[in-house]
PDB file of N, CA, C and O in Angstrom:
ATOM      1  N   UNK A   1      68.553  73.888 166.278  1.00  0.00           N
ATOM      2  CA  UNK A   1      67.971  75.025 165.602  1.00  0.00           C
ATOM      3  C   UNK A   1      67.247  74.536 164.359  1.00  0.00           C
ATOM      4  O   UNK A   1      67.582  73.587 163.649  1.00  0.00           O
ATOM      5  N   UNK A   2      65.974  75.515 164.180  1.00  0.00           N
ATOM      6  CA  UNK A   2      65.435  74.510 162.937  1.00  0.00           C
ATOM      7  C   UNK A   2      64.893  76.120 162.290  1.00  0.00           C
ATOM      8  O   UNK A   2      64.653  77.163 162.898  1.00  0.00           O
ATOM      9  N   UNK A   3      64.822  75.761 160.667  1.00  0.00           N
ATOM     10  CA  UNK A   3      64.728  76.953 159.913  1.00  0.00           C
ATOM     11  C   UNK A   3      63.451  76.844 159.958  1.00  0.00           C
ATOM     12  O   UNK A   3      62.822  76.023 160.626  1.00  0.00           O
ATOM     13  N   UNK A   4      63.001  77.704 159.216  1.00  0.00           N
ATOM     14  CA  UNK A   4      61.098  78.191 159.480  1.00  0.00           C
ATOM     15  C   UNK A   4      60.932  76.928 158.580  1.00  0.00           C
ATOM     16  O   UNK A   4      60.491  75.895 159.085  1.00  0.00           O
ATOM     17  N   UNK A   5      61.318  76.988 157.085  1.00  0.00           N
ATOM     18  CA  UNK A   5      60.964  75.605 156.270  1.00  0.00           C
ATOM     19  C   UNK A   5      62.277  74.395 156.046  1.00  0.00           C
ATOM     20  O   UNK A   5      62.191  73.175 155.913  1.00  0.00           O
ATOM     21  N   UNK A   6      63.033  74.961 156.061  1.00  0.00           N
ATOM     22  CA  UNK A   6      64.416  74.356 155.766  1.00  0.00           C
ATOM     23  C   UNK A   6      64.545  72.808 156.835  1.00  0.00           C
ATOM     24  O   UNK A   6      63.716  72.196 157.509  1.00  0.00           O
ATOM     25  N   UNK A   7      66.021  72.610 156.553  1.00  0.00           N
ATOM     26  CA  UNK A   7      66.289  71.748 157.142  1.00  0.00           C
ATOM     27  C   UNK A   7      66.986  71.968 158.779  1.00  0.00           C
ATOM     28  O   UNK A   7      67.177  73.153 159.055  1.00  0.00           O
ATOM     29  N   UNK A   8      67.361  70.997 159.825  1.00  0.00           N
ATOM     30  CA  UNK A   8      68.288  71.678 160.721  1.00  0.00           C
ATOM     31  C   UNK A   8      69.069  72.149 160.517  1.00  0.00           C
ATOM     32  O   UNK A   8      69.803  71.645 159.666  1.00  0.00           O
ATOM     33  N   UNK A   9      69.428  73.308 161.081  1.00  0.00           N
ATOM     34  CA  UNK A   9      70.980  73.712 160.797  1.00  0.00           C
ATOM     35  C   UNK A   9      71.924  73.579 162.464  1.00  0.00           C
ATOM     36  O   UNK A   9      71.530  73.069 163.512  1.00  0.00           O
ATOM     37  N   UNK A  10      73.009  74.128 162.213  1.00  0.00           N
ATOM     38  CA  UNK A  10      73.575  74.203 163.749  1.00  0.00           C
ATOM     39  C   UNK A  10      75.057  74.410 163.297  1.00  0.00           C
ATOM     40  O   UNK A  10      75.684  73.803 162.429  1.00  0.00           O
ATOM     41  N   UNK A  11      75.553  75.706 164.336  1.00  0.00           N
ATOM     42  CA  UNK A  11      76.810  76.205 164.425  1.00  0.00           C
ATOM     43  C   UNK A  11      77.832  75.238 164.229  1.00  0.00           C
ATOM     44  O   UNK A  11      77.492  74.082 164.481  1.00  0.00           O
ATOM     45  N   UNK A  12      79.279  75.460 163.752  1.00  0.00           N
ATOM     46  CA  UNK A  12      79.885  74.481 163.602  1.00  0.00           C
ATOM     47  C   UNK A  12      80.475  74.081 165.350  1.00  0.00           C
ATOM     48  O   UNK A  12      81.004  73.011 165.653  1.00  0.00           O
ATOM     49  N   UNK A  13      80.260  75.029 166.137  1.00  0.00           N
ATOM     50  CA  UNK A  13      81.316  75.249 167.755  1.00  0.00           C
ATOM     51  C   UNK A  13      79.713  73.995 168.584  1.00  0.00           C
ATOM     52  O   UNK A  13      79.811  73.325 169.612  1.00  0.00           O
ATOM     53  N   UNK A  14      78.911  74.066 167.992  1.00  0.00           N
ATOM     54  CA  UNK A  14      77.887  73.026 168.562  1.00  0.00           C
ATOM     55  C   UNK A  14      78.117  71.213 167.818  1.00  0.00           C
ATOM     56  O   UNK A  14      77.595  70.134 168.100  1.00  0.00           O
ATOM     57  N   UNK A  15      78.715  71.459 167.225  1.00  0.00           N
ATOM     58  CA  UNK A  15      78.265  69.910 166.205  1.00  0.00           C
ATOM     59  C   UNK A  15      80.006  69.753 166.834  1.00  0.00           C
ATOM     60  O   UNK A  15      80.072  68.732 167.517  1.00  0.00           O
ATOM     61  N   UNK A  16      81.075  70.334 166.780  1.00  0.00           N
ATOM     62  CA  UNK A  16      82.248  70.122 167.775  1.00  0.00           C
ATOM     63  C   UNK A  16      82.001  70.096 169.211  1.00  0.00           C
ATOM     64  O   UNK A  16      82.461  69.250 169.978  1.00  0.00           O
ATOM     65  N   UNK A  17      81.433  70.832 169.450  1.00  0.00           N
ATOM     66  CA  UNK A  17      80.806  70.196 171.075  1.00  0.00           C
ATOM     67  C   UNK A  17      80.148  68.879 171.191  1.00  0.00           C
ATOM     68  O   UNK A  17      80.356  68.093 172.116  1.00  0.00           O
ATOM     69  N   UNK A  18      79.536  68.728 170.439  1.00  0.00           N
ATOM     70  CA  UNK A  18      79.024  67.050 170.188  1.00  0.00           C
ATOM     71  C   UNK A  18      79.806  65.889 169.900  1.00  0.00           C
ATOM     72  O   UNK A  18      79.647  64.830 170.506  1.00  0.00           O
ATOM     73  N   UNK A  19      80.603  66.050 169.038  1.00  0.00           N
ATOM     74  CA  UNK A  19      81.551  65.422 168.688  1.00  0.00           C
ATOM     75  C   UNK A  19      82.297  64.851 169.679  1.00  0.00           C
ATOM     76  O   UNK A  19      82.531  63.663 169.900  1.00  0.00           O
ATOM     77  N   UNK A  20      82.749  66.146 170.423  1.00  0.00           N
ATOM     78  CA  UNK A  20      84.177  65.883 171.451  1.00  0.00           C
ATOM     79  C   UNK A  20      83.109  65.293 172.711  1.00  0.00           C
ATOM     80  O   UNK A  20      83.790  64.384 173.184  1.00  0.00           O
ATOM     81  N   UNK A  21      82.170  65.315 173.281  1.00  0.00           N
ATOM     82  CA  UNK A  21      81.544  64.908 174.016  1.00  0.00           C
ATOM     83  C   UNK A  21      81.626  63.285 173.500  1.00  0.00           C
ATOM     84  O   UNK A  21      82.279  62.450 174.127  1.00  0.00           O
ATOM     85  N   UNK A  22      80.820  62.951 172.193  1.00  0.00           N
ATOM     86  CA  UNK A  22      80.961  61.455 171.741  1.00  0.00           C
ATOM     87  C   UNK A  22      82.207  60.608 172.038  1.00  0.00           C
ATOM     88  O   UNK A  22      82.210  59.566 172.693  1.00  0.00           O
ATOM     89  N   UNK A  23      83.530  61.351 171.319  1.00  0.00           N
ATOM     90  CA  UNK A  23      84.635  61.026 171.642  1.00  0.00           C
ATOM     91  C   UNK A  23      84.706  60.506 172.725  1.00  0.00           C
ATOM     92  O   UNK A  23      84.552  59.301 172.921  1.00  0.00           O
ATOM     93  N   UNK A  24      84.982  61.461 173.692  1.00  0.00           N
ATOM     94  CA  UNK A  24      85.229  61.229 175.167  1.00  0.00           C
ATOM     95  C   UNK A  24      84.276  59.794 175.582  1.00  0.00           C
ATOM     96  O   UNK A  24      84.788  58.853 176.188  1.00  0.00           O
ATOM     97  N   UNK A  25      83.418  59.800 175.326  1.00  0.00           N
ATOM     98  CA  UNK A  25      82.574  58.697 175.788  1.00  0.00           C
ATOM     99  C   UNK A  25      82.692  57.495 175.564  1.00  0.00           C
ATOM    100  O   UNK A  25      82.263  56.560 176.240  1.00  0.00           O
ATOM    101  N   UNK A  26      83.601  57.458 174.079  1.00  0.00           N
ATOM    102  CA  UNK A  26      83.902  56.681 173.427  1.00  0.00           C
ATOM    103  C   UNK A  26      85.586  56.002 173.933  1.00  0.00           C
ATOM    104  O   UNK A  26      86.015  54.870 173.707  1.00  0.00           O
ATOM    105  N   UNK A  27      86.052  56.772 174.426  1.00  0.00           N
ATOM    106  CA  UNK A  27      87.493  56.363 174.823  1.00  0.00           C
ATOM    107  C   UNK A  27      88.528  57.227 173.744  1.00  0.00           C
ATOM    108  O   UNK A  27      89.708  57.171 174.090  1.00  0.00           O
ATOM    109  N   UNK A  28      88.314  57.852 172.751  1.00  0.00           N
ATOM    110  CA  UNK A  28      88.735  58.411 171.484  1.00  0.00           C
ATOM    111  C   UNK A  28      89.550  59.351 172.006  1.00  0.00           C
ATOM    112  O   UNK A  28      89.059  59.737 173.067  1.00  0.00           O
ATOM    113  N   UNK A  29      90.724  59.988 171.723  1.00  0.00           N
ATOM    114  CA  UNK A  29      91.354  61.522 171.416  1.00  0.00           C
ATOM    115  C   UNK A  29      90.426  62.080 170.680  1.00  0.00           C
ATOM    116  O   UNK A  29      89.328  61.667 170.307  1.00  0.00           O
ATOM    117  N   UNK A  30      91.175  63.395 170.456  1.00  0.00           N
ATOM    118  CA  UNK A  30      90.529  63.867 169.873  1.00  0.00           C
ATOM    119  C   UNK A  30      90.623  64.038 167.765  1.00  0.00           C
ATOM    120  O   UNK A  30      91.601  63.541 167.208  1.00  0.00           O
ATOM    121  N   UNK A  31      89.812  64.568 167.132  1.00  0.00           N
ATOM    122  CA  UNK A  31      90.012  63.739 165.655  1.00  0.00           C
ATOM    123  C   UNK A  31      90.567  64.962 165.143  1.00  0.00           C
ATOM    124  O   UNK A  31      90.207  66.139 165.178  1.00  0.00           O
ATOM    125  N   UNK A  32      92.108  63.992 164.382  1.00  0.00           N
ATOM    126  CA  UNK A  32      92.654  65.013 163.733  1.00  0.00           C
ATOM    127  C   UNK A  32      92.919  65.094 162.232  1.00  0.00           C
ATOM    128  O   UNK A  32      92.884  64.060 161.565  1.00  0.00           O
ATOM    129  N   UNK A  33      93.146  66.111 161.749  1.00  0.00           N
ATOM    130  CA  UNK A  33      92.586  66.342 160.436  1.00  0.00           C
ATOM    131  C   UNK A  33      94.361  66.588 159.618  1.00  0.00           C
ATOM    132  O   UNK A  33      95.264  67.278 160.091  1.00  0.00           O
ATOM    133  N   UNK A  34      94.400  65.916 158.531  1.00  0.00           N
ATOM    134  CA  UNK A  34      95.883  66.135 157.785  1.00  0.00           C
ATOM    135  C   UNK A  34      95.645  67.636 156.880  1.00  0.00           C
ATOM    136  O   UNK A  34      94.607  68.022 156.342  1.00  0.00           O
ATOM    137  N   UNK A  35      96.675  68.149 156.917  1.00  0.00           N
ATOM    138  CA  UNK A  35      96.526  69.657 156.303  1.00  0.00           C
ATOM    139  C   UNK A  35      95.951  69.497 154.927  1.00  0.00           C
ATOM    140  O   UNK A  35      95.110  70.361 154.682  1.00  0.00           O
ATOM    141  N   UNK A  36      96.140  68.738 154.072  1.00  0.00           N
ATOM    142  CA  UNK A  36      94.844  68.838 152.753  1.00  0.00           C
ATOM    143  C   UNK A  36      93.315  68.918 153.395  1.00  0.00           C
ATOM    144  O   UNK A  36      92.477  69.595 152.801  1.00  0.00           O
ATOM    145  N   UNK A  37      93.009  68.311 154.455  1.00  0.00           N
ATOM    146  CA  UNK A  37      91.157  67.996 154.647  1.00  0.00           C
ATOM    147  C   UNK A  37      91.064  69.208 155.124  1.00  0.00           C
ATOM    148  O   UNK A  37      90.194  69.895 154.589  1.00  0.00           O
ATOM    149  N   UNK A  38      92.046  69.988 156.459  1.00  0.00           N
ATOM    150  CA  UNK A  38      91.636  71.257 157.063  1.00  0.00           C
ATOM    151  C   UNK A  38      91.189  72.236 155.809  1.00  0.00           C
ATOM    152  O   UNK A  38      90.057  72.716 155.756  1.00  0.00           O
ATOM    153  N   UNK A  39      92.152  72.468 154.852  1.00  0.00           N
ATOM    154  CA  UNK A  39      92.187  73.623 154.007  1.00  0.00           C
ATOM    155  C   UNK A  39      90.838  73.352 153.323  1.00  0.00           C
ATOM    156  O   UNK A  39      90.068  74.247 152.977  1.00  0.00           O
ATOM    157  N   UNK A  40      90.613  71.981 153.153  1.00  0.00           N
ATOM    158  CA  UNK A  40      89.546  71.654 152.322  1.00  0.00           C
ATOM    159  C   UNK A  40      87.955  71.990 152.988  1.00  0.00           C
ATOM    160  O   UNK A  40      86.883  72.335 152.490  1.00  0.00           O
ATOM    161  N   UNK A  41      88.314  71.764 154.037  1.00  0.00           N
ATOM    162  CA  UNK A  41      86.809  72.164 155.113  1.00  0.00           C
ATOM    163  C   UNK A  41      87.155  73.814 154.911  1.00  0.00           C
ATOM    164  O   UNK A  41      86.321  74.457 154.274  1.00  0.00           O
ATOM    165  N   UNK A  42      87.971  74.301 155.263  1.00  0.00           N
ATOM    166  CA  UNK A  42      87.561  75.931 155.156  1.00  0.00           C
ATOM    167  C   UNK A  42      87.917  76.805 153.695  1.00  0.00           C
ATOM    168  O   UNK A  42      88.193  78.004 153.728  1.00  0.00           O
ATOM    169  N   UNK A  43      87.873  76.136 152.625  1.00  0.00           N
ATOM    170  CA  UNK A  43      88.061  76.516 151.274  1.00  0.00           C
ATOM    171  C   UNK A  43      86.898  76.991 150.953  1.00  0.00           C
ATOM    172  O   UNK A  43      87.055  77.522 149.853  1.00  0.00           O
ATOM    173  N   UNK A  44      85.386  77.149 151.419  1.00  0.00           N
ATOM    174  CA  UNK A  44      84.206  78.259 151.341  1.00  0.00           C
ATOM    175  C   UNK A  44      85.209  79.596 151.838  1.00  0.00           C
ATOM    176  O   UNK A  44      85.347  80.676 151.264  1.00  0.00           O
ATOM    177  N   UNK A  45      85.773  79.169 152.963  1.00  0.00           N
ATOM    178  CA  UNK A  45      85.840  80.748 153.817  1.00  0.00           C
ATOM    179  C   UNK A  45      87.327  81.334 152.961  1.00  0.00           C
ATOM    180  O   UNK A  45      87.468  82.557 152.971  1.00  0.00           O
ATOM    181  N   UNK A  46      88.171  80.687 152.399  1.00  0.00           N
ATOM    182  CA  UNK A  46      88.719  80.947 151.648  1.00  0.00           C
ATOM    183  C   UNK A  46      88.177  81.381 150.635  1.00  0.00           C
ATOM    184  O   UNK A  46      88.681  82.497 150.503  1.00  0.00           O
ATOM    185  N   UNK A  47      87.480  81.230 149.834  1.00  0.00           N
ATOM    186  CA  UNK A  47      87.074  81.652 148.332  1.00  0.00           C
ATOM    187  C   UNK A  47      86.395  82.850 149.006  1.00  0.00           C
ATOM    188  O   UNK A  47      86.901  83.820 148.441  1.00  0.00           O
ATOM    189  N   UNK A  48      85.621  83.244 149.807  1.00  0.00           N
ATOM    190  CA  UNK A  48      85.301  84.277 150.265  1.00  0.00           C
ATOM    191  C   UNK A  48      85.974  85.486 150.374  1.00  0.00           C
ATOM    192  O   UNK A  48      85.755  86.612 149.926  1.00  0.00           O
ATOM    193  N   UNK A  49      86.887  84.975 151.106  1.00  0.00           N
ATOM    194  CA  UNK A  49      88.139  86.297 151.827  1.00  0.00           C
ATOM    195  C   UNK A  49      89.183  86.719 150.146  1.00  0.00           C
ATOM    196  O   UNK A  49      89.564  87.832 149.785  1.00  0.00           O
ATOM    197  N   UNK A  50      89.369  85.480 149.496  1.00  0.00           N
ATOM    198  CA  UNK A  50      90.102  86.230 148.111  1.00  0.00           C
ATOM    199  C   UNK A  50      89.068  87.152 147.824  1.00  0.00           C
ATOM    200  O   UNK A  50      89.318  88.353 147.722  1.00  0.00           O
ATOM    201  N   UNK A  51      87.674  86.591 147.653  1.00  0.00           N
ATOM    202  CA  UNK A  51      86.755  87.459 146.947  1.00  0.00           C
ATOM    203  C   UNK A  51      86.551  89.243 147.567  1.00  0.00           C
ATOM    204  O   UNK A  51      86.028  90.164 146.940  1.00  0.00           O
ATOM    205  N   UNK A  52      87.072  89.291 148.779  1.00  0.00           N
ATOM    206  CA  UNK A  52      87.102  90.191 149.613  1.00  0.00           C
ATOM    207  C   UNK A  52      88.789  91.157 149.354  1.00  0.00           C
ATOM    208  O   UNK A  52      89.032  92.247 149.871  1.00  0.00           O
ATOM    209  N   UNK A  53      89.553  90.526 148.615  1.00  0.00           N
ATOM    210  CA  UNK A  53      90.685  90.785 148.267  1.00  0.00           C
ATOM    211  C   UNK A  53      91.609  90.532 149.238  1.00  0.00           C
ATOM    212  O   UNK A  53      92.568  91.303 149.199  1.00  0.00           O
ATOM    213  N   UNK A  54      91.645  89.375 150.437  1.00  0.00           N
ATOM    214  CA  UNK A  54      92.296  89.100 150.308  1.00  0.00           C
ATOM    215  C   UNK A  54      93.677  87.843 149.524  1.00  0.00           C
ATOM    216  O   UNK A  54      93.298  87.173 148.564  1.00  0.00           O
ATOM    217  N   UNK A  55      94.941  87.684 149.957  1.00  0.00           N
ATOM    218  CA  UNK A  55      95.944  87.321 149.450  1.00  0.00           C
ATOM    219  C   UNK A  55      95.797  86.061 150.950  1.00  0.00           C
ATOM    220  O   UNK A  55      95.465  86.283 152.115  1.00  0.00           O
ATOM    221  N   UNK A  56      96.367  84.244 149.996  1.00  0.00           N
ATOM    222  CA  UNK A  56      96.456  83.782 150.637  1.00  0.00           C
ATOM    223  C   UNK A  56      97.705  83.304 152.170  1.00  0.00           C
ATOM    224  O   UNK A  56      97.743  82.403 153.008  1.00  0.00           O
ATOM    225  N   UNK A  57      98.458  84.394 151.867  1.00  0.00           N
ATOM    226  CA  UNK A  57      98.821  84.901 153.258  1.00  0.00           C
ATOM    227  C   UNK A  57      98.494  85.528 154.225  1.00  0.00           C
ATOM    228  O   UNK A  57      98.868  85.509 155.398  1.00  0.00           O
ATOM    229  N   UNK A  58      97.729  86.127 153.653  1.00  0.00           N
ATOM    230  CA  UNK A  58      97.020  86.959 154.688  1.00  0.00           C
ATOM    231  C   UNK A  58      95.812  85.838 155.322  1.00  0.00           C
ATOM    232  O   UNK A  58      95.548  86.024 156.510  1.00  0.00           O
ATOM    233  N   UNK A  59      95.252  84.983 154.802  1.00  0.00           N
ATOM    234  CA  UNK A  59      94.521  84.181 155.136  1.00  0.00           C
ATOM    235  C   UNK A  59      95.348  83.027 155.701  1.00  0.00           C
ATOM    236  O   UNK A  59      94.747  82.013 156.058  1.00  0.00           O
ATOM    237  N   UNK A  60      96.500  83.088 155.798  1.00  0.00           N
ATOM    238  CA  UNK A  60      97.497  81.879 156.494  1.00  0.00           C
ATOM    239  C   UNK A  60      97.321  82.599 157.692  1.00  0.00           C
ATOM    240  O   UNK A  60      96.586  82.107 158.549  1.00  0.00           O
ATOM    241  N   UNK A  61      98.027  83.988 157.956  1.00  0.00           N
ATOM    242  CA  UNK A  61      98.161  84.553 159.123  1.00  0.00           C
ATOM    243  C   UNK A  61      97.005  84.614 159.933  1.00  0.00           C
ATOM    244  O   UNK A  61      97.053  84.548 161.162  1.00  0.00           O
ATOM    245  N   UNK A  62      95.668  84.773 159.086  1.00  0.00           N
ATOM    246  CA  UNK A  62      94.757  84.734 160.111  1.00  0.00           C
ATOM    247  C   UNK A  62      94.266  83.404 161.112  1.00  0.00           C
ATOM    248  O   UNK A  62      93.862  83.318 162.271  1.00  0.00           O
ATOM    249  N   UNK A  63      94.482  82.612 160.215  1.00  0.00           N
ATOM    250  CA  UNK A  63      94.268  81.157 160.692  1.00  0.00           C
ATOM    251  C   UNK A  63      95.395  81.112 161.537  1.00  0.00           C
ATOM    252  O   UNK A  63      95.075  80.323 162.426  1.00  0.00           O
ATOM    253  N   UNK A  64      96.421  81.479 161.733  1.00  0.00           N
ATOM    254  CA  UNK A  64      97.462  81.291 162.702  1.00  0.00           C
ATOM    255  C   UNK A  64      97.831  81.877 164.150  1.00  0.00           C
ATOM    256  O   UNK A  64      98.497  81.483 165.107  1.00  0.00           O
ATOM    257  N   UNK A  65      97.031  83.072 163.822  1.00  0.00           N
ATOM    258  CA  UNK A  65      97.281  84.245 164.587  1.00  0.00           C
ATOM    259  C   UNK A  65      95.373  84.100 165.804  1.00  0.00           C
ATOM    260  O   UNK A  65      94.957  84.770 166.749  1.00  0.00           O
ATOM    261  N   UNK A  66      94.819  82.933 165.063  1.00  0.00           N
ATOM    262  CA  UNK A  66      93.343  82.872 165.679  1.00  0.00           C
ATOM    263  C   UNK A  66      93.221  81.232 166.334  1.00  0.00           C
ATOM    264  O   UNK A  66      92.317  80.611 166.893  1.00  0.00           O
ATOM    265  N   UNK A  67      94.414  80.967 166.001  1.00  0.00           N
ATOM    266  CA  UNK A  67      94.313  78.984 166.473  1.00  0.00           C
ATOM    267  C   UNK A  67      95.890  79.037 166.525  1.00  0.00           C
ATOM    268  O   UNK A  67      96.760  79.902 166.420  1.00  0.00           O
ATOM    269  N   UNK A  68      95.806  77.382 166.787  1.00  0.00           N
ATOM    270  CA  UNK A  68      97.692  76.234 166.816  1.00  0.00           C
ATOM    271  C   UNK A  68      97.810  76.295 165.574  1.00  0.00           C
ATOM    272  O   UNK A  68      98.958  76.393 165.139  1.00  0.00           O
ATOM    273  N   UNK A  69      96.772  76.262 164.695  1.00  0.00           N
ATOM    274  CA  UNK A  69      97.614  75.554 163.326  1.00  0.00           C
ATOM    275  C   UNK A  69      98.169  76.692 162.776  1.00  0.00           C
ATOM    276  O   UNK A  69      97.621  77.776 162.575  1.00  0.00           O
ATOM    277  N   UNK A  70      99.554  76.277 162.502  1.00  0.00           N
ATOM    278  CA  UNK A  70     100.609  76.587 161.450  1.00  0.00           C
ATOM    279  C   UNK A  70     100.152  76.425 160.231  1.00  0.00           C
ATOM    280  O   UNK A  70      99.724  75.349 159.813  1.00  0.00           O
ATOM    281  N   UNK A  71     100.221  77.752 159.401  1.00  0.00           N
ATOM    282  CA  UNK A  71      99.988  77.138 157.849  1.00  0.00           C
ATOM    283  C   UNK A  71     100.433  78.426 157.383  1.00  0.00           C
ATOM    284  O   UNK A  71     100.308  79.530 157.913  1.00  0.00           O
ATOM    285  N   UNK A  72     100.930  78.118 156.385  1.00  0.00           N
ATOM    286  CA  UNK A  72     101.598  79.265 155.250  1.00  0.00           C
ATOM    287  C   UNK A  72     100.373  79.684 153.695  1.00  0.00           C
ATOM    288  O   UNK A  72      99.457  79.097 153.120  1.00  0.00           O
ATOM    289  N   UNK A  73     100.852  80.588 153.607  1.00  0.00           N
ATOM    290  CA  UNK A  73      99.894  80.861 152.372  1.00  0.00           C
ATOM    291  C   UNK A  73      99.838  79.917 150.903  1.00  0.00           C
ATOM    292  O   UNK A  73      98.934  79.512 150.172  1.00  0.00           O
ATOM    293  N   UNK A  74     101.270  79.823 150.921  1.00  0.00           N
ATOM    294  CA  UNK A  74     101.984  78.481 149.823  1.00  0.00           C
ATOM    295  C   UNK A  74     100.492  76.835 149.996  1.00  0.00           C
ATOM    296  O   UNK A  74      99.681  76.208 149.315  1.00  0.00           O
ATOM    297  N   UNK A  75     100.938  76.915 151.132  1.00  0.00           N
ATOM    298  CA  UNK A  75      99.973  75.539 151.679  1.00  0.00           C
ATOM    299  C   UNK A  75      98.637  75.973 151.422  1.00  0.00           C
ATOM    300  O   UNK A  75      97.878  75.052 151.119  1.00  0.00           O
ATOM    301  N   UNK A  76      98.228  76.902 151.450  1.00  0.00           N
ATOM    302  CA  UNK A  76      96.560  77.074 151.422  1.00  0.00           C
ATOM    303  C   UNK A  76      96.347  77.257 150.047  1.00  0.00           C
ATOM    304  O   UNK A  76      95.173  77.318 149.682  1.00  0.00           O
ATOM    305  N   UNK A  77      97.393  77.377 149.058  1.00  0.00           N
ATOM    306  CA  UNK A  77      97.186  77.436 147.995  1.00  0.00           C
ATOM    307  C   UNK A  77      97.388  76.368 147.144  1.00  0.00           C
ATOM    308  O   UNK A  77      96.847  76.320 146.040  1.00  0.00           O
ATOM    309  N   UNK A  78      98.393  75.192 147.719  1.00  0.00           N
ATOM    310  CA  UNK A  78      98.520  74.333 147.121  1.00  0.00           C
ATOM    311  C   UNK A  78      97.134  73.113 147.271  1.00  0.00           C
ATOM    312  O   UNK A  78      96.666  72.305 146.469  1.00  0.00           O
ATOM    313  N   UNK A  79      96.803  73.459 148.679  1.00  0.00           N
ATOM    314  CA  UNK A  79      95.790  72.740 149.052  1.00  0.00           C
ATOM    315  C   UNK A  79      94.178  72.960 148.743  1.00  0.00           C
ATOM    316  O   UNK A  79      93.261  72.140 148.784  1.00  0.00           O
ATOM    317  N   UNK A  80      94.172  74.199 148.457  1.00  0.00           N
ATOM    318  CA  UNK A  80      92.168  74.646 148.181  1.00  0.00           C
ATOM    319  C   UNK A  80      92.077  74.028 147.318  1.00  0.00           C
ATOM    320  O   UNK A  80      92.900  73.654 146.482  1.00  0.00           O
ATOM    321  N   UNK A  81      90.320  73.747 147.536  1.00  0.00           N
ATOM    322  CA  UNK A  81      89.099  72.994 147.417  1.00  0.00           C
ATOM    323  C   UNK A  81      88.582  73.692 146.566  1.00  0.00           C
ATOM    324  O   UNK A  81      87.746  74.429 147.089  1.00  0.00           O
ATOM    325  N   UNK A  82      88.662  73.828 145.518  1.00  0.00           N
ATOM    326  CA  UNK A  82      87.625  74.448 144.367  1.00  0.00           C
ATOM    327  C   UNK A  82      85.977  74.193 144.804  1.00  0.00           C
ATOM    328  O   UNK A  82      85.490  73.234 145.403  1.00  0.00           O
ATOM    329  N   UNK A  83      85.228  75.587 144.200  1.00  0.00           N
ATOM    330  CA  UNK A  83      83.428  74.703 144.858  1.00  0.00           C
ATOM    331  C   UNK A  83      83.409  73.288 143.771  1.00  0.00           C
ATOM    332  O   UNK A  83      82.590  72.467 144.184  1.00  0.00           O
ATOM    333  N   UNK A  84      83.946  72.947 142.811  1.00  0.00           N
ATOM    334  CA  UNK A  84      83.417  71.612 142.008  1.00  0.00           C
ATOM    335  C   UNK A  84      84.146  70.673 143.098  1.00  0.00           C
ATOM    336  O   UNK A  84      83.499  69.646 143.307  1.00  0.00           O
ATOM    337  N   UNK A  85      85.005  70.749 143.635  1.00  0.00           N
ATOM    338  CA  UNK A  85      85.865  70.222 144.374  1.00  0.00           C
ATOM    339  C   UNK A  85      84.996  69.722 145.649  1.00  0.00           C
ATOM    340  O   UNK A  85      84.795  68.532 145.896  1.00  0.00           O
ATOM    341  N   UNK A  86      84.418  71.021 146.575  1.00  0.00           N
ATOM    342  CA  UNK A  86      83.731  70.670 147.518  1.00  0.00           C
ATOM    343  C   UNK A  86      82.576  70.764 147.941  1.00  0.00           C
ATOM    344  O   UNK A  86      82.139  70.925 149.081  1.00  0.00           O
ATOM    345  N   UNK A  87      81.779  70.585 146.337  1.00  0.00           N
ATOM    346  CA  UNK A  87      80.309  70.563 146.175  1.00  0.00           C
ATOM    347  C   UNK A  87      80.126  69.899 144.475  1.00  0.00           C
ATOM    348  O   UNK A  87      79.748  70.536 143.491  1.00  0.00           O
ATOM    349  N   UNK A  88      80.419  68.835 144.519  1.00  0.00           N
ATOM    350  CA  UNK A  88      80.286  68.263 143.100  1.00  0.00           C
ATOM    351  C   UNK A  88      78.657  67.946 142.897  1.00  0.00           C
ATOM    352  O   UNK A  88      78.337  67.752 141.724  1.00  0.00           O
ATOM    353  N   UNK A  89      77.632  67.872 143.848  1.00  0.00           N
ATOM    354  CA  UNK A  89      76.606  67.764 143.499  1.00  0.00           C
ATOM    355  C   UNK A  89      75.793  68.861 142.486  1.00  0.00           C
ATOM    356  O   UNK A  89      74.944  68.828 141.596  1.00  0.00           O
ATOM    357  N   UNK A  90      76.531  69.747 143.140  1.00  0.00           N
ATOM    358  CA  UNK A  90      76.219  71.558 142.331  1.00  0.00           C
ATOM    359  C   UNK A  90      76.430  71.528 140.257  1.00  0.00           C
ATOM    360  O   UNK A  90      75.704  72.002 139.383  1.00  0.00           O
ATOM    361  N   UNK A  91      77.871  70.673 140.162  1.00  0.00           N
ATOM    362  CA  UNK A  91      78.165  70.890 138.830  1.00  0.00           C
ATOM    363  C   UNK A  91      77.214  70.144 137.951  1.00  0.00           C
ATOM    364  O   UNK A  91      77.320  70.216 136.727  1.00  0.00           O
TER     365      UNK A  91
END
């Protein structure tokens, strides 16, 4: 997909389709992520959903209740990614 001026973009369920295709080709499992990096990749969609009011349990349950991973609200809180955190080019 390409923006009218921008750069490429592309869904994240496409660039994981790519991935796991590489893998496979490669001889690889599949790549797994330790619970600080997960929280840290979805700490946009976190800062969002507080901003939306929700509570980070409620954002545990959703992640739980929509995938395998187990995670508690405690954990998503001990673990988020501030934006300086996961966009230091910005500060």
């Amino acid at each position: 997909m390409t923006g009218e001026s921008g750069p490429k973009l592309y869904p994240v369920e496409e660039a994981v389709r790519a991935q796991k295709a590489l893998r496979t080709a490669a001889g690889l499992g599949p790549e797994m992520f330790p619970l600080p990096a997960f929280v840290g990749m979805i700490s946009d969609e976190i800062d969002s959903l507080r901003q939306a009011g929700k509570t980070d349990d409620q954002i545990a349950a959703l992640v739980s209740s929509n995938s395998a991973i187990q995670i508690s609200g405690e954990e998503i809180t001990q673990n988020y990614a501030s934006p300086e955190q996961r966009h230091p080019s910005r500060g």
